[in-house]
C-alpha positions as a printed Julia matrix, in Angstrom:
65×3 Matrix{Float64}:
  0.0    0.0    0.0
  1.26   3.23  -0.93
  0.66   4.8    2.64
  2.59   2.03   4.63
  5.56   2.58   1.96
  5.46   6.21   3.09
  4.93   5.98   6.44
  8.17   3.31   6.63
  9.79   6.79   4.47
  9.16   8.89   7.41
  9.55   6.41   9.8
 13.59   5.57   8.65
 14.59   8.76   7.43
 12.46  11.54   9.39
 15.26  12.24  11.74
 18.28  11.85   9.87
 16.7   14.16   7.78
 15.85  17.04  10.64
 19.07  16.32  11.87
 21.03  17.39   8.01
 19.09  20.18   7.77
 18.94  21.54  11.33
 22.63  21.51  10.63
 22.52  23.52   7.49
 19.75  25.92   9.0
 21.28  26.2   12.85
 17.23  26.07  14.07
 15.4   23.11  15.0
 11.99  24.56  14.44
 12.91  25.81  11.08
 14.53  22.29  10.13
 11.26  20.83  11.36
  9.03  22.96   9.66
 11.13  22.54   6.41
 11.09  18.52   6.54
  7.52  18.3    7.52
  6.93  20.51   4.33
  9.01  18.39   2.21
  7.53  15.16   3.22
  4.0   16.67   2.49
  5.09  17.24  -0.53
  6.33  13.93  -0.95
  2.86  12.35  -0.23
  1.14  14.6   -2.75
  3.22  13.03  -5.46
  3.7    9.72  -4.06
  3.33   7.75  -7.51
  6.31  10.24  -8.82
  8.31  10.21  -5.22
  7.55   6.22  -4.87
  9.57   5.4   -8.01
 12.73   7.29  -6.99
 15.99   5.09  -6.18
 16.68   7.53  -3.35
 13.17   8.38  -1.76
 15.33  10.28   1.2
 17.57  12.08  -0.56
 14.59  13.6   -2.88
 13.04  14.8    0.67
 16.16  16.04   1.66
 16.53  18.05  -1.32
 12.92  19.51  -1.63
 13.57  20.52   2.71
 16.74  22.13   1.57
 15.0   24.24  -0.56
């Protein structure tokens, strides 16, 4: 199902994730904000996102952003 898939996404990568970009912004709340963007995001084009060979590094690049 296309919602467990992205919920294991979050799951493995959510806090790496916060944790790269908290480093590049210096703010927890901002790196937050941006990651929780970028994995909404994510779910809105899941069938695009799904097929990616690096599902966390396309998350990581749209919170960079």
């Amino acid at each position: 199902m296309p919602a467990d898939a992205f919920d294991t996404l979050c799951v493995r990568t959510g806090g790496a994730v916060v944790y790269q970009v908290m480093l590049l912004t210096g703010s927890r709340r901002l790196a937050l904000e941006a990651v929780d963007a970028a994995f909404h995001r994510a779910w809105e084009h899941w069938p695009e996102v799904a097929v990616d060979p690096d599902l966390a590094g396309r998350v990581r690049a749209r919170a960079c952003e």
